[in-house]
C-alpha positions as CSV (number, residue, x, y, z in Angstrom):
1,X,15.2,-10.3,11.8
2,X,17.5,-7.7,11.3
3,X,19.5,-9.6,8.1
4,X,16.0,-10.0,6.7
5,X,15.2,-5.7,7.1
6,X,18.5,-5.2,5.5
7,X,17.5,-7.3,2.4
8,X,14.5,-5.7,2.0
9,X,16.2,-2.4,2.2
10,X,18.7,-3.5,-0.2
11,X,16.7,-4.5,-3.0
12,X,14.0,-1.6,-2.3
13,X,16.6,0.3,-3.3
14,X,17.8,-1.3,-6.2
15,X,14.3,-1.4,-7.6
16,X,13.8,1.8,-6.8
17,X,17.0,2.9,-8.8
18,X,16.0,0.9,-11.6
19,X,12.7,3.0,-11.6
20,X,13.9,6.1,-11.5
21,X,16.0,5.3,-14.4
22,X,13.7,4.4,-16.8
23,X,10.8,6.9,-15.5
24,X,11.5,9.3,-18.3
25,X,11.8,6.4,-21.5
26,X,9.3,6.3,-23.3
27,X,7.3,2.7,-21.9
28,X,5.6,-0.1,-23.4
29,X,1.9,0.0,-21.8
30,X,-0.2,-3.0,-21.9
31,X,-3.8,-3.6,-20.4
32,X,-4.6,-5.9,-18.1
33,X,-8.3,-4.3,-18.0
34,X,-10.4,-1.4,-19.4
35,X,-8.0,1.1,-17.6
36,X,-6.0,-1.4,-15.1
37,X,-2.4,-0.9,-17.0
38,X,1.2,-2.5,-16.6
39,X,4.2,-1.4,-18.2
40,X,7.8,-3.3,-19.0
41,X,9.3,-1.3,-16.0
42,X,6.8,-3.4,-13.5
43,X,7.5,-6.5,-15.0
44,X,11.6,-5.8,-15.5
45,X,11.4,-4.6,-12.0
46,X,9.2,-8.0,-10.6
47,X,11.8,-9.9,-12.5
48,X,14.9,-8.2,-10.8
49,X,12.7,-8.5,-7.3
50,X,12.4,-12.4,-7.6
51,X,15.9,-13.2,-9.1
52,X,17.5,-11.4,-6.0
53,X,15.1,-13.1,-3.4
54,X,15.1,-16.6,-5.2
55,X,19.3,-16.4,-4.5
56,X,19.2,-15.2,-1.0
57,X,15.7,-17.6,0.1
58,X,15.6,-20.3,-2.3
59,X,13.3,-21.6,0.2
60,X,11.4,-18.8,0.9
61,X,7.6,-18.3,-1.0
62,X,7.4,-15.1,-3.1
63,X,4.2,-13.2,-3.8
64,X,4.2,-10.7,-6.4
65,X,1.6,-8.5,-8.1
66,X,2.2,-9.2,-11.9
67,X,3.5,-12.9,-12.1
68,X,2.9,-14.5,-8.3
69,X,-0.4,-13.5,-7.9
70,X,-1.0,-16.7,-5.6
71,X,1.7,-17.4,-3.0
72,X,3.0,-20.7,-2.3
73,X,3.0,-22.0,1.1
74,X,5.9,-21.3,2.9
75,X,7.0,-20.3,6.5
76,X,8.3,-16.9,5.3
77,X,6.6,-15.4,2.4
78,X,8.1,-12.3,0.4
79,X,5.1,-9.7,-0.5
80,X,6.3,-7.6,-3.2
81,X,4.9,-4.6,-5.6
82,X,7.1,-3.5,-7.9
83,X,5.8,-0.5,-8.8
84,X,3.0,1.0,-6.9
85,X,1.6,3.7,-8.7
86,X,2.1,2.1,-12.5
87,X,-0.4,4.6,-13.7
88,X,1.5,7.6,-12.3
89,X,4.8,6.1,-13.7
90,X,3.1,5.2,-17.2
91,X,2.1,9.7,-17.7
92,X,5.3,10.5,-16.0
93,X,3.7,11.9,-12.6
94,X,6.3,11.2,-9.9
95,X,4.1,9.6,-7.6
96,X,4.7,5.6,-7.3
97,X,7.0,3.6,-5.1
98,X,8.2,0.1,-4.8
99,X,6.8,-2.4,-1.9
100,X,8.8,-5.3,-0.2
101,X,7.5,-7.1,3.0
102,X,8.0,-10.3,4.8
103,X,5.9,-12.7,6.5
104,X,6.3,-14.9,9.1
105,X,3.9,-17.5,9.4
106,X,0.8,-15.4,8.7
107,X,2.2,-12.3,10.1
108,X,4.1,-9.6,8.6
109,X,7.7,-8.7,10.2
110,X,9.5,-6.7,8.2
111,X,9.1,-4.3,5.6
112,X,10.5,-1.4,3.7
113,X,9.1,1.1,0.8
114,X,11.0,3.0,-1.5
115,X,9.6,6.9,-2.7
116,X,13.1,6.6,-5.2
117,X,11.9,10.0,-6.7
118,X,11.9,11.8,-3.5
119,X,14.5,10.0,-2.0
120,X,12.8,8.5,0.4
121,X,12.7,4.9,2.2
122,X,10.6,4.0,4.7
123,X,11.8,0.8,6.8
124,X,10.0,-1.1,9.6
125,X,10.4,-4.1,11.5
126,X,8.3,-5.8,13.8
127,X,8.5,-4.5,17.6
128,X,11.2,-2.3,16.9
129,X,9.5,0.9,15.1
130,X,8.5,2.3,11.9
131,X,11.6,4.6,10.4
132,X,12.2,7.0,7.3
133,X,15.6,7.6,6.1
134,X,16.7,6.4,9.6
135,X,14.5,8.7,11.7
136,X,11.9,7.3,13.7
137,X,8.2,7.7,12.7
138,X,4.9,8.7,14.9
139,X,1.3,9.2,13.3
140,X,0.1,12.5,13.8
141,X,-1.5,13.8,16.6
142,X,-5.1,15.7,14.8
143,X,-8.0,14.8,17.1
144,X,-10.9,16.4,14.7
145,X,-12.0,14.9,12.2
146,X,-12.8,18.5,10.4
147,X,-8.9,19.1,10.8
148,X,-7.6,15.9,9.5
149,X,-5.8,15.1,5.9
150,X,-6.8,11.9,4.4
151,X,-6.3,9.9,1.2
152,X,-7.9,7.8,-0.5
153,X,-8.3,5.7,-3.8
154,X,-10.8,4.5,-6.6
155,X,-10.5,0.8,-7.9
156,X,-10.1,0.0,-11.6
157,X,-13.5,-1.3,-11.8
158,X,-14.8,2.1,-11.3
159,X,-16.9,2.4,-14.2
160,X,-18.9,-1.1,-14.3
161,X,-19.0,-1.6,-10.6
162,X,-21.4,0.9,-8.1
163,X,-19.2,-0.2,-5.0
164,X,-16.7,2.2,-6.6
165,X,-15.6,4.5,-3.2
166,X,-17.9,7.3,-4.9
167,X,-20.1,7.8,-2.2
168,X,-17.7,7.5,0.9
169,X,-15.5,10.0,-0.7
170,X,-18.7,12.7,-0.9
171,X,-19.3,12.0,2.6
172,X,-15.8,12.2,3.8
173,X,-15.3,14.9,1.9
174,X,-17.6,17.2,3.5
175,X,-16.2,16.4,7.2
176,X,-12.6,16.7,6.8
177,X,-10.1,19.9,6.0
178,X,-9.6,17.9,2.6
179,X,-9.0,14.6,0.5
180,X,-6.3,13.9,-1.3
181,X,-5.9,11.0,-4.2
182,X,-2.2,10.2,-5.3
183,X,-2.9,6.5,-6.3
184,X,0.0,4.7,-4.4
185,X,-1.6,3.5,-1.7
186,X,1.5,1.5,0.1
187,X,3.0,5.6,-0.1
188,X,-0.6,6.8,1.3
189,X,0.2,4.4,4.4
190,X,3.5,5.1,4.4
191,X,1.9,8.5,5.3
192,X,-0.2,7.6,7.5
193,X,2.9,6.2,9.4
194,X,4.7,9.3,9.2
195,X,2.2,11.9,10.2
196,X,1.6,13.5,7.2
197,X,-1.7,11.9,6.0
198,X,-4.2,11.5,9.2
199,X,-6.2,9.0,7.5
200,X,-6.4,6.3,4.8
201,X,-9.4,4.1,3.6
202,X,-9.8,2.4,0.5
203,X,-11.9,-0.3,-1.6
204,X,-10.7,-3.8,-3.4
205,X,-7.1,-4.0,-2.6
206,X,-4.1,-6.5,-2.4
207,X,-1.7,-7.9,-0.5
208,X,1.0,-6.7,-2.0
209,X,-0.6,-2.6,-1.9
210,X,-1.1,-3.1,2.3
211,X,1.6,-5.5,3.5
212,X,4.5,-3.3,4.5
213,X,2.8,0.0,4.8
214,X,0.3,-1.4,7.4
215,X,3.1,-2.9,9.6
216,X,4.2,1.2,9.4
217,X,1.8,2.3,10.6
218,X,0.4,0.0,13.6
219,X,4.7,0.6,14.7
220,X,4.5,4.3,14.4
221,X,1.4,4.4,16.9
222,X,-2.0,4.0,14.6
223,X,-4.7,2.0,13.4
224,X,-5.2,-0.5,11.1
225,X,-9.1,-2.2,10.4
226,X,-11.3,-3.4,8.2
227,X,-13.5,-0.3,6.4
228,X,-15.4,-0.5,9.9
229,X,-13.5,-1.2,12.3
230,X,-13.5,-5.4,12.4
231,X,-10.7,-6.8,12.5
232,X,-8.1,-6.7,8.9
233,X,-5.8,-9.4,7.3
234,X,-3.9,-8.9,4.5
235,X,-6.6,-10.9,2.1
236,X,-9.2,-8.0,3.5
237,X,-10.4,-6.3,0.3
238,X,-11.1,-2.9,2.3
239,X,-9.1,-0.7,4.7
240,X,-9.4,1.7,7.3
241,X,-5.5,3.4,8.5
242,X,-5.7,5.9,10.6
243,X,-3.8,8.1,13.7
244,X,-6.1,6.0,15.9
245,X,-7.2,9.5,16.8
246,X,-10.1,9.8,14.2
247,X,-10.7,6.3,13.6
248,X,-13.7,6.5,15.1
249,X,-15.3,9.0,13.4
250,X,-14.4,7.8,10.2
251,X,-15.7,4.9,11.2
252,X,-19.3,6.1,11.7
253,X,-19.1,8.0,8.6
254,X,-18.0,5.3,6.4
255,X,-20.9,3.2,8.7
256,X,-23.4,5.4,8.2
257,X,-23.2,6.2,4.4
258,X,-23.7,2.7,2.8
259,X,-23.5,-0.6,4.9
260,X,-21.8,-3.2,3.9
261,X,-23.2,-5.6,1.6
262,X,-22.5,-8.6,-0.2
263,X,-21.1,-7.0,-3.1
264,X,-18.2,-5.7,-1.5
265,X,-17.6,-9.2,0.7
266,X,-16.9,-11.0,-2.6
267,X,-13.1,-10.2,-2.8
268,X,-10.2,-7.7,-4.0
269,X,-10.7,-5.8,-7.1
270,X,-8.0,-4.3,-9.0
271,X,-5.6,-1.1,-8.1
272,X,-2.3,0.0,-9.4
């Protein structure tokens, strides 16, 4: 596995240097919804993605956020997002980063994301530990809920759709030291994995937002379910990432404040 981490290294850095370098041009927004945006940087960066992995794999399947949407069958899949955190990138807020994992017959082996503004990239593989900038990572060790630092998100639909995240965030609000909402949320696991968030749960997302950051954190000691507690796939539209620590009580809270319901079961939204 390890040629296949050094590739994804390899071109998460090149994306994210192609990133950085257009991050302060001025950048051609289209709409792919009400507020759901995408800029030429997502798609020149996609384009560069697939081009490098098409060369190296030409056998491999590629699955990318704004031209693969649907994978094709293939032993080994890539799982890319070329830039997570377009609406960050599009007003010039350096929050975003660029996604790359791999799967192995159903199961994710090896990924790697790249924070190209701060400089950071964090790298995983399967079995052998999650790592940023070459040092080892470990979730963080907050027992209490009331202590913990979580993040969340808010799907695009927000405005037409009630199941919209509102109402967890007011409860979990109220029950932990505080909430923050950076909208990357392959970076907000990449925290989780590093110990600086305690917690992550979010509504409606993709493969390509959970792939390599929830390989992070299961290697660097934490949790990974559905919003409570069942088991999660990558195709699960809700997530629960935490220290392992809180889990629990996150779970009853999330639980407890609006049960599940058919609404939410009918698939992914839309997140960027």
């Amino acid at each position: 596995m390890g040629s296949y981490r050094d590739f994804a290294v390899e071109i998460a850095l090149e994306a994210g240097k192609f990133l950085k370098g257009k991050f302060h041009e001025t950048h051609d927004i289209t709409y792919k919804g009400e507020i759901d945006l995408v800029t030429e940087a997502d798609r020149g960066c996609e384009a560069l993605l697939i081009a490098r992995i098409e060369k190296a794999f030409p056998g491999h399947g590629i699955l990318a956020e704004e031209t693969r949407g649907a994978a094709e069958r293939k032993a080994f899949t890539w799982i890319i997002d070329p830039l997570d955190g377009t609406t960050n990138y599009a007003h010039q807020y350096p929050v975003f980063c660029v996604s790359i994992a791999l799967q192995c017959d159903g199961e994710v082996i090896v990924g790697a994301i790249c924070n190209p503004m701060m400089e950071e990239l964090f790298v995983v593989e399967k079995g052998k530990g999650a790592f940023l900038n070459g040092k080892r990572l470990a979730v963080s060790a907050t027992v209490e809920l009331t202590r913990s630092l979580l993040s969340t998100g808010f799907p695009y639909d927000i405005r037409v759709n009630p199941d919209n995240n509102i109402n967890y965030f007011s409860a979990m609000a109220v029950r932990s030291q505080a909430i923050r909402r950076a909208g990357a949320a392959a970076l907000d696991l990449a925290y989780v994995a590093a110990g600086r968030f305690d917690g992550f749960w979010e509504l409606k997302l993709h493969p390509w937002d959970t792939a390599a950051g929830c390989l992070m954190v299961t290697e660097a000691g934490g949790v990974v379910t559905d919003l409570f507690g069942g088991p999660f796939d990558l195709y699960s539209p809700h997530i629960l990432a935490t220290n392992g620590r809180i889990h629990g009580a996150m779970e009853d809270i999330l639980r407890a404040t609006d049960p599940m319901d058919a609404r939410l079961k009918k698939g992914p939204g839309m997140r960027g």
